[in-house]
VOBA-1610 file (N, C-alpha, C; in pm, whole numbers, padded with zeros to 5 digits, always signed):
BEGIN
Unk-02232+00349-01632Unk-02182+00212-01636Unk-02249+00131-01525Unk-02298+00026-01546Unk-02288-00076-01441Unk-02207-00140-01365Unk-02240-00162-01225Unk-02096-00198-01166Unk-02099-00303-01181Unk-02179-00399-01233Unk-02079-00540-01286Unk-01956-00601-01329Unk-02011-00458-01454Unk-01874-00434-01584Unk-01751-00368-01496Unk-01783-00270-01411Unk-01679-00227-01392Unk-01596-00321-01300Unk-01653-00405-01187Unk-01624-00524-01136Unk-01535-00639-01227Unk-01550-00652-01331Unk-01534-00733-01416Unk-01355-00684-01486Unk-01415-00577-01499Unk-01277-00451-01562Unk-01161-00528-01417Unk-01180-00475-01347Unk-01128-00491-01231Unk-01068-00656-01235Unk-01136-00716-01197Unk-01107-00841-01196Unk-00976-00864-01294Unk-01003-00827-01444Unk-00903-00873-01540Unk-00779-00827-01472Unk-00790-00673-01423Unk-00686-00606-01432Unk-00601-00651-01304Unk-00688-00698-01178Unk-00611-00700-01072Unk-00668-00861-01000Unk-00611-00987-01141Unk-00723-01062-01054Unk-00697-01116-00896Unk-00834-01181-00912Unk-00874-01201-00784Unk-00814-01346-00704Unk-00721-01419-00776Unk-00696-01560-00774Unk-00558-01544-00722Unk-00497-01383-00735Unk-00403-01365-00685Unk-00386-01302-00488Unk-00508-01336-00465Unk-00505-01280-00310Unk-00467-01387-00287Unk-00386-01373-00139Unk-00373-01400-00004Unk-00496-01540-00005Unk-00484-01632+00081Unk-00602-01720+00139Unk-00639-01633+00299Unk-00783-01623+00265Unk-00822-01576+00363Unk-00827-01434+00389Unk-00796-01360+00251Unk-00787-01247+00257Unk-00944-01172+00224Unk-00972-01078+00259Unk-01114-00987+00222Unk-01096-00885+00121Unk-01184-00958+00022Unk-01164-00884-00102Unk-01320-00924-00183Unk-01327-00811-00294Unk-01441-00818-00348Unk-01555-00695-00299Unk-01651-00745-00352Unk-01801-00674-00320Unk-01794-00658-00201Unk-01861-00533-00106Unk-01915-00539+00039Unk-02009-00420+00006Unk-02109-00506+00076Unk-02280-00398+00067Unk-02362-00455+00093Unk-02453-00442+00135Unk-02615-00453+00176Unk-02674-00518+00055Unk-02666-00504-00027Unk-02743-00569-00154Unk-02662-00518-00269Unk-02720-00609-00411Unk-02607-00610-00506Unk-02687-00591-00677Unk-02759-00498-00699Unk-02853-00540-00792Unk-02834-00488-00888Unk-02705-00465-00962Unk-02634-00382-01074Unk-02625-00283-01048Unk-02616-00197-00998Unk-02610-00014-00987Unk-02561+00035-01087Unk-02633+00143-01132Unk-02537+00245-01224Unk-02482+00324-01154Unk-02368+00295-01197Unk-02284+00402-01124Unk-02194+00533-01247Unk-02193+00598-01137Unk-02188+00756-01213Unk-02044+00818-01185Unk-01992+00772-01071Unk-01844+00807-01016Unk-01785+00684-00907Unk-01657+00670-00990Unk-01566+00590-00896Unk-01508+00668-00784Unk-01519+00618-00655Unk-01398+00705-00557Unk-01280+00563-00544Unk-01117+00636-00523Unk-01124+00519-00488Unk-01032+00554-00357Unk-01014+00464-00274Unk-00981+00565-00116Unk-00876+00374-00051Unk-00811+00469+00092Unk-00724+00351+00130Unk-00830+00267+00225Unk-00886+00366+00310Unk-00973+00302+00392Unk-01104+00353+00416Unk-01238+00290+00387Unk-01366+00311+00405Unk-01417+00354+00554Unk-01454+00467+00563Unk-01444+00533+00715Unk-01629+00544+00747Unk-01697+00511+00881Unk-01835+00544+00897Unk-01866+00713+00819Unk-01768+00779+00889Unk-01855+00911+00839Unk-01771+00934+00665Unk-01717+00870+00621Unk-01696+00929+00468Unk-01815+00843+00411Unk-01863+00728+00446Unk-01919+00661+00395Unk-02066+00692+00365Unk-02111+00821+00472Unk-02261+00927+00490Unk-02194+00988+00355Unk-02095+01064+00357Unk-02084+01153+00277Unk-02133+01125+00100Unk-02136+01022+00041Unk-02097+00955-00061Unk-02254+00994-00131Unk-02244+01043-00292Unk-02397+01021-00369Unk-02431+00884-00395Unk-02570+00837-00431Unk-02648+00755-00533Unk-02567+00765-00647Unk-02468+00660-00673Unk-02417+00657-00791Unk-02286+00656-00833Unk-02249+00654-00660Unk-02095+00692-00601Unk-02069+00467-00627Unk-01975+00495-00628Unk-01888+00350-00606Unk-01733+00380-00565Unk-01689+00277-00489Unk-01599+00300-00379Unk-01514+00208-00415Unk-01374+00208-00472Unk-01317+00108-00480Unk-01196+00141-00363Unk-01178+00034-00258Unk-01088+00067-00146Unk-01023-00040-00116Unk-00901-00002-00106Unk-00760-00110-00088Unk-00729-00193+00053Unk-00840-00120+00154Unk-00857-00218+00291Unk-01008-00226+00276Unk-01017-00367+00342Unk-01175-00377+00377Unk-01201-00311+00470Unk-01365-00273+00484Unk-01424-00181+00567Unk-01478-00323+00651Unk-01460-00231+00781Unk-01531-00302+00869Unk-01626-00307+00944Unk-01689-00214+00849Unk-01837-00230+00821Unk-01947-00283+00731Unk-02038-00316+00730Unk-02155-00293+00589Unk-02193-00168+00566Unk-02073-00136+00471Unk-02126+00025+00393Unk-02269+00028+00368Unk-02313+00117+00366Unk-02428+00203+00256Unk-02383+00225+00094Unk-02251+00256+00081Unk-02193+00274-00054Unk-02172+00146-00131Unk-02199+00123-00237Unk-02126+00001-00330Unk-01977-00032-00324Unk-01867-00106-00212Unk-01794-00125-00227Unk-01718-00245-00269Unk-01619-00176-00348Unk-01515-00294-00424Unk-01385-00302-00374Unk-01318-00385-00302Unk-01210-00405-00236Unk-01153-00475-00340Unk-00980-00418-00332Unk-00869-00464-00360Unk-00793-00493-00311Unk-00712-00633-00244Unk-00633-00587-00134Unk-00533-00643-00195Unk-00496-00773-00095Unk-00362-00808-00105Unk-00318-00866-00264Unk-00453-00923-00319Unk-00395-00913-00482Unk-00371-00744-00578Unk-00412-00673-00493Unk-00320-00483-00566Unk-00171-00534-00521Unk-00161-00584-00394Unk-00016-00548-00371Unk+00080-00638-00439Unk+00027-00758-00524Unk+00078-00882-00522Unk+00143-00834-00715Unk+00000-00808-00770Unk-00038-00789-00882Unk+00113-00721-00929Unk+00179-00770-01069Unk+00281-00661-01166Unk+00202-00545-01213Unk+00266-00407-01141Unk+00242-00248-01155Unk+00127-00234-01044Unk+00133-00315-00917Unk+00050-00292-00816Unk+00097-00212-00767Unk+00052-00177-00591Unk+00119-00099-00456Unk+00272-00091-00450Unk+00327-00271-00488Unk+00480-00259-00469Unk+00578-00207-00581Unk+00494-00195-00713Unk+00571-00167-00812Unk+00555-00020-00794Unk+00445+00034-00773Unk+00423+00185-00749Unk+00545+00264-00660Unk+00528+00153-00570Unk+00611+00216-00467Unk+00756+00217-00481Unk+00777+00099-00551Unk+00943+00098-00588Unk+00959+00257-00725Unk+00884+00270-00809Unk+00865+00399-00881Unk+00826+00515-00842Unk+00814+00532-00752Unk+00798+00622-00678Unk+00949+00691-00559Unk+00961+00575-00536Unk+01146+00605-00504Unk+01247+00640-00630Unk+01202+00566-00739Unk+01344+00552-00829Unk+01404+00451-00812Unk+01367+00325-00729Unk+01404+00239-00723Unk+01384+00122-00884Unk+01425-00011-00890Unk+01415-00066-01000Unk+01431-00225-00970Unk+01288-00262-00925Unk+01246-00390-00897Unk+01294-00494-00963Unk+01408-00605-00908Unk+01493-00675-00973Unk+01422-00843-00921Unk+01364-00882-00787Unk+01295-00986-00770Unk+01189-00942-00661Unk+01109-01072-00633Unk+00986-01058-00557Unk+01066-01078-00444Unk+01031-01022-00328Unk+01057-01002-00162Unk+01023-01165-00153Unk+00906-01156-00077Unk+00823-01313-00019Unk+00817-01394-00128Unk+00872-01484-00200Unk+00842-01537-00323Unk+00733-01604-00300Unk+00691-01696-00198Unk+00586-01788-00178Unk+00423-01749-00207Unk+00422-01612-00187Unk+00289-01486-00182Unk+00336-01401-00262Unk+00447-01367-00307Unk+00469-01255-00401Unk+00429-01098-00355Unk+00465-01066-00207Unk+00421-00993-00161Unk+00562-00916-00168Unk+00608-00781-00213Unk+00719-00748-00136Unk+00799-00745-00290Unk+00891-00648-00308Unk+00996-00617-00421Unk+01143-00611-00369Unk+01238-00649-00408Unk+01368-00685-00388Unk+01431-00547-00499Unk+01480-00437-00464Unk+01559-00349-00585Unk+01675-00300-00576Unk+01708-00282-00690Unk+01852-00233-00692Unk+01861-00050-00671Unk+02005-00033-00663Unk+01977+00099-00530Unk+02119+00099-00564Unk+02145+00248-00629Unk+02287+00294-00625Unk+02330+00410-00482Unk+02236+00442-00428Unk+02274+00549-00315Unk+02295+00488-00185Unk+02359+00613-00120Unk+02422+00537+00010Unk+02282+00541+00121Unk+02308+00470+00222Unk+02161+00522+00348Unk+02179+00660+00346Unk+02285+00738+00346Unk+02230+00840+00412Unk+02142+00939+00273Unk+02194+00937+00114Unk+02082+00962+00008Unk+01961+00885+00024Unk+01939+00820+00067Unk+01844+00736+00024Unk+01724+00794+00168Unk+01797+00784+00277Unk+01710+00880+00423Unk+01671+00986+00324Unk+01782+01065+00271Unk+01691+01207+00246Unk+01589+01245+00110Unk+01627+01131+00023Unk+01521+01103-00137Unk+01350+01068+00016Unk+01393+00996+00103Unk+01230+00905+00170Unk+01185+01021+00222Unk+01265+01092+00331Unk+01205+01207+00408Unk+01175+01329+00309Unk+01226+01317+00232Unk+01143+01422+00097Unk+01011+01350+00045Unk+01028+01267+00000Unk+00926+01241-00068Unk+00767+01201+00032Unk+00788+01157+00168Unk+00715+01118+00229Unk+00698+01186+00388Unk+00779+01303+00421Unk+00797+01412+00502Unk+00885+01342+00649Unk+00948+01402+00693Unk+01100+01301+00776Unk+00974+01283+00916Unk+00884+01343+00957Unk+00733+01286+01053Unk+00685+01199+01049Unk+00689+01112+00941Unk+00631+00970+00891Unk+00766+00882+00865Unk+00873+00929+00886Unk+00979+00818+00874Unk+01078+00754+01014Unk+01118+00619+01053Unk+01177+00611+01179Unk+01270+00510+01079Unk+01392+00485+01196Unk+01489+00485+01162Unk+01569+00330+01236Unk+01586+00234+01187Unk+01679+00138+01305Unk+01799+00087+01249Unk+01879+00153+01302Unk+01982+00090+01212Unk+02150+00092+01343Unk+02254+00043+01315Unk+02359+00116+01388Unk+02485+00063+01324Unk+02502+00143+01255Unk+02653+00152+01197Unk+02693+00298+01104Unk+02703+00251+00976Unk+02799+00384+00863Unk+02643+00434+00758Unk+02672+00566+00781Unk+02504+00579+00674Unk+02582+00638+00557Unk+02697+00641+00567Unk+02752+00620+00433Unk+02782+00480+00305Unk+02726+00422+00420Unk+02729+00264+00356Unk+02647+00257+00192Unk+02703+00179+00124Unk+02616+00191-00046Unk+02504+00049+00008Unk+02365+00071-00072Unk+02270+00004-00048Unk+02216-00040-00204Unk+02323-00174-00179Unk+02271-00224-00333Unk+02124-00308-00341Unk+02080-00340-00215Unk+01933-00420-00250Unk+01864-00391-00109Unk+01767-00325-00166Unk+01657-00240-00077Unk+01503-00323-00058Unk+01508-00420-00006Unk+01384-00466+00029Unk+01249-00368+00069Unk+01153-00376+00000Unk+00988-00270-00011Unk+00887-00356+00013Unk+00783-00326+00094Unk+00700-00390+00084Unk+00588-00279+00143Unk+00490-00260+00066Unk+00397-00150+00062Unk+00311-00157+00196Unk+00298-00066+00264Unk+00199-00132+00400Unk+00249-00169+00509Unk+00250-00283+00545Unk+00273-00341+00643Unk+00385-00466+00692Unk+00484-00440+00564Unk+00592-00501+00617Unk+00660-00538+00742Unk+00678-00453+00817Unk+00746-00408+00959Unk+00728-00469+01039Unk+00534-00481+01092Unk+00472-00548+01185Unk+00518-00747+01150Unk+00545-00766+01062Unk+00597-00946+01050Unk+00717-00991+01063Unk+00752-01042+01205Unk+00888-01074+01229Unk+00927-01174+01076Unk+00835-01243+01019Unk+00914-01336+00983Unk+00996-01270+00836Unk+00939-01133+00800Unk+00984-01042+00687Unk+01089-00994+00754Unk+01121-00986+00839Unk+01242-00875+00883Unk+01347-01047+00924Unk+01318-01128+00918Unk+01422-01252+00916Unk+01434-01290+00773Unk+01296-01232+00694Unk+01370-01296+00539Unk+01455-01203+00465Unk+01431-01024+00558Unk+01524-00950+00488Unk+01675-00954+00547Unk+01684-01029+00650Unk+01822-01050+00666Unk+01906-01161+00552Unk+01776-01285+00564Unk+01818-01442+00508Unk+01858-01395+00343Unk+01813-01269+00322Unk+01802-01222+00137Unk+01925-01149+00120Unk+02025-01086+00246Unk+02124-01020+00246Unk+02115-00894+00161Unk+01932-00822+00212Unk+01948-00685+00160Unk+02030-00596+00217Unk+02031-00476+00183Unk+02100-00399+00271Unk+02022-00313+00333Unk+01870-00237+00311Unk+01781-00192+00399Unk+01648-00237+00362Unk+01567-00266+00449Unk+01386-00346+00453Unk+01324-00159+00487Unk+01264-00159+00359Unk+01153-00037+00370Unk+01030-00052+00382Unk+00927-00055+00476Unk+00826-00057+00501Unk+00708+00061+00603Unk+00596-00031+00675Unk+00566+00000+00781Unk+00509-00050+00872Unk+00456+00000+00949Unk+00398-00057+01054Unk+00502-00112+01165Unk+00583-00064+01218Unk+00693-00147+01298Unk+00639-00103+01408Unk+00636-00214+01516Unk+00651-00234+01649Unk+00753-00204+01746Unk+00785-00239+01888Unk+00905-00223+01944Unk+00928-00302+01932Unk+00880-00438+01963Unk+00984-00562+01903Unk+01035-00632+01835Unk+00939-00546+01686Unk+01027-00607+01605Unk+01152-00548+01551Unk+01134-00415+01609Unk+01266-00292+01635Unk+01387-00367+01685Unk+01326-00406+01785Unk+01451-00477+01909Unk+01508-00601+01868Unk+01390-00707+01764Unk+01457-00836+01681Unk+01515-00798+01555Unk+01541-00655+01500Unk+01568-00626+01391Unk+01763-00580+01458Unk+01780-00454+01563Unk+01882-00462+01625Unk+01939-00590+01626Unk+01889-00729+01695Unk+01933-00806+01720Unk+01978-00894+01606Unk+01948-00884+01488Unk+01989-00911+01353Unk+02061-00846+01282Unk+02082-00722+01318Unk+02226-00630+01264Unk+02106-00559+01140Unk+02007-00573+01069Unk+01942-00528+00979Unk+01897-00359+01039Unk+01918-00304+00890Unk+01845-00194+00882Unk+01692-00216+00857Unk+01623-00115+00887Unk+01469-00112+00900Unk+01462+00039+00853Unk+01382+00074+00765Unk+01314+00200+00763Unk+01160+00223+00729Unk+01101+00280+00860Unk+00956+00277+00873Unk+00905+00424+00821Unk+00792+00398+00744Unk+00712+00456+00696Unk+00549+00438+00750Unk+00509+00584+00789Unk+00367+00557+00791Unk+00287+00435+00696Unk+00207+00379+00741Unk+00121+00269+00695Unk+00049+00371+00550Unk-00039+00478+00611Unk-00097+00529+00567Unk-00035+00567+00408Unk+00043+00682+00445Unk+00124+00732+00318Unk+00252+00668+00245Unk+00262+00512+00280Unk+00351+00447+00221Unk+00241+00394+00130Unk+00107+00395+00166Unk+00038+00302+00061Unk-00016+00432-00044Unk-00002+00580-00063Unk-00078+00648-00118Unk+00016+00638-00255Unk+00145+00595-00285Unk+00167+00585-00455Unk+00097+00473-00515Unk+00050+00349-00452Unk+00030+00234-00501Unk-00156+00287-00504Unk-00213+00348-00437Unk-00362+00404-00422Unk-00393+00501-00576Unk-00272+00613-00588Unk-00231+00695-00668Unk-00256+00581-00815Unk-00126+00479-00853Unk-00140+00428-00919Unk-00269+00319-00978Unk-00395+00270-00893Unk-00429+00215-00867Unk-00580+00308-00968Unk-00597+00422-00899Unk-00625+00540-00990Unk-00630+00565-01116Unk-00545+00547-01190Unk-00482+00584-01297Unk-00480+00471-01380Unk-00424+00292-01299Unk-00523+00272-01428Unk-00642+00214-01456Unk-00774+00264-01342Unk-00876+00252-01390Unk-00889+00370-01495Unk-00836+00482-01436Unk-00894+00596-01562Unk-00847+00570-01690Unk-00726+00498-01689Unk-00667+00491-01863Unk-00745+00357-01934Unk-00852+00311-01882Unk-00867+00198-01891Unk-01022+00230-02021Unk-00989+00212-02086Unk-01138+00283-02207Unk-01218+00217-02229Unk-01236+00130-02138Unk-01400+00039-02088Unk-01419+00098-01949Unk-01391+00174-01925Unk-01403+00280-01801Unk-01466+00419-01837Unk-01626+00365-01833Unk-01646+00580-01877Unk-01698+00656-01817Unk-01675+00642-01659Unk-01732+00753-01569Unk-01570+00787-01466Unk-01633+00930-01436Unk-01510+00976-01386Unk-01417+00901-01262Unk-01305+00885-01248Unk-01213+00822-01153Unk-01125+00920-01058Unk-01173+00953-00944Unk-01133+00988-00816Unk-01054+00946-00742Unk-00996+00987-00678Unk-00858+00930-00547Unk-00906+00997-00438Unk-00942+00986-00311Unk-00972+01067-00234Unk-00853+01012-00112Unk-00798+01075-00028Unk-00704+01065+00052Unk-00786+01134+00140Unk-00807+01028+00257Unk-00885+01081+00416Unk-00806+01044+00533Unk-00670+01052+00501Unk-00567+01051+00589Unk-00586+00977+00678Unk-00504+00982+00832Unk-00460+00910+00892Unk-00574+00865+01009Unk-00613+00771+01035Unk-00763+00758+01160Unk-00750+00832+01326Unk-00637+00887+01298Unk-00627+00962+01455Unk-00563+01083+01431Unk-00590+01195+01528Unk-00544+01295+01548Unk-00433+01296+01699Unk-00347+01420+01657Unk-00221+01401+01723Unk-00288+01472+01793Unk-00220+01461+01922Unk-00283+01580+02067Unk-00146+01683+02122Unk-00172+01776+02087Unk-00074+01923+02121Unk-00091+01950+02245Unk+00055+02019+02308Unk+00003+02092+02445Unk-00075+02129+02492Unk-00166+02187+02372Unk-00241+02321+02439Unk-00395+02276+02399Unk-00405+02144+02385Unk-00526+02048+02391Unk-00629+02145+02495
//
């Protein structure tokens, strides 16, 4: 296939009119002169040394921009995957069992609002299963027997934006699931009485990456093979015995 077409595929499926202003999305490469391409990868983040690794023929479709000029043919998806109906946030709400009832941010359409029959404390142990209790933190202070009828999601990087953790109060969810949280927005979230539950950046975005996958492959103007590659987290933890 040519990556035009497959560019094009793309486009329909996740358009592009739905990003963010100012967001980085699209083509990134050195030059652009149709390639045939032979295999899709498609990955969260474009890394210097995965980027050696890659064949003549490889194409890269990746959900953060690189911040580099690859060597590889890359196609970024960003904030229109997350925005997009059956993107990052729908993934991710299906991936809980959750059941996306409105948009979080209405203004950007960033973010899912769902309904939620379990109490915090089912709902802690459905996340720390599904996403390992090492990647999950916790802010909350009251009853974790409490029922959590509307669970604010937002794939990524919810956490780090005070002004999301003031709209998940102003929305009267009962817990904001995300990631990326800070200490202060820990400490302005306390100070709002809101629950917060943080998830790695990384592996909160791998159902919506997963999904993202799947439907280029189901897609039958798609006829070279479709890959997911997961290159985990950009740092290593340091042990005692370093």
């Amino acid at each position: 296939m040519y990556a035009n077409d497959i560019f094009n595929i793309i486009d329909e499926l996740v358009p592009r009119k739905l990003a963010l202003k100012n967001d980085k999305f699209g083509y990134f490469g050195k030059t652009f002169d149709n390639f045939d391409i032979k295999n899709i990868k498609v990955i969260l983040d474009l890394l210097p040394e995965d980027d050696l690794k890659f064949d003549k023929g490889d194409l890269v479709i990746s959900h953060h921009p690189p911040l580099f000029m690859p060597k590889t043919p890359t196609y970024v998806v960003h904030s229109n995957w997350d925005i997009v109906q059956g993107g990052a946030n729908d993934a991710l709400a299906y991936y809980l069992g959750l059941k996306p009832i409105s948009i979080f941010h209405k203004q950007t359409g960033i973010g899912r609002i769902c309904s939620s029959t379990k109490t915090l404390d089912q709902f802690l142990a459905l996340v720390c299963y599904k996403f390992g209790p090492e990647n999950v933190r916790l802010v909350h202070d009251g009853d974790f027997d409490k029922m959590l009828r509307k669970i604010a999601i937002v794939s990524g990087f919810g956490l780090s934006n005070k002004e999301f953790i003031k709209l998940a109060k102003d929305r009267s969810v009962d817990a904001f699931l995300s990631g990326d949280l800070n200490h202060s927005n820990a400490i302005y979230a306390k100070k709002l009485g809101i629950t917060l539950i943080d998830v790695s950046h990384h592996i909160i975005e791998i159902p919506g990456l997963f999904a993202l996958k799947e439907l280029l492959r189901r897609n039958e103007d798609i006829t070279v093979p479709v890959e997911m590659i997961d290159n985990g987290v950009p740092w290593k933890y340091i042990s005692a015995d370093f």
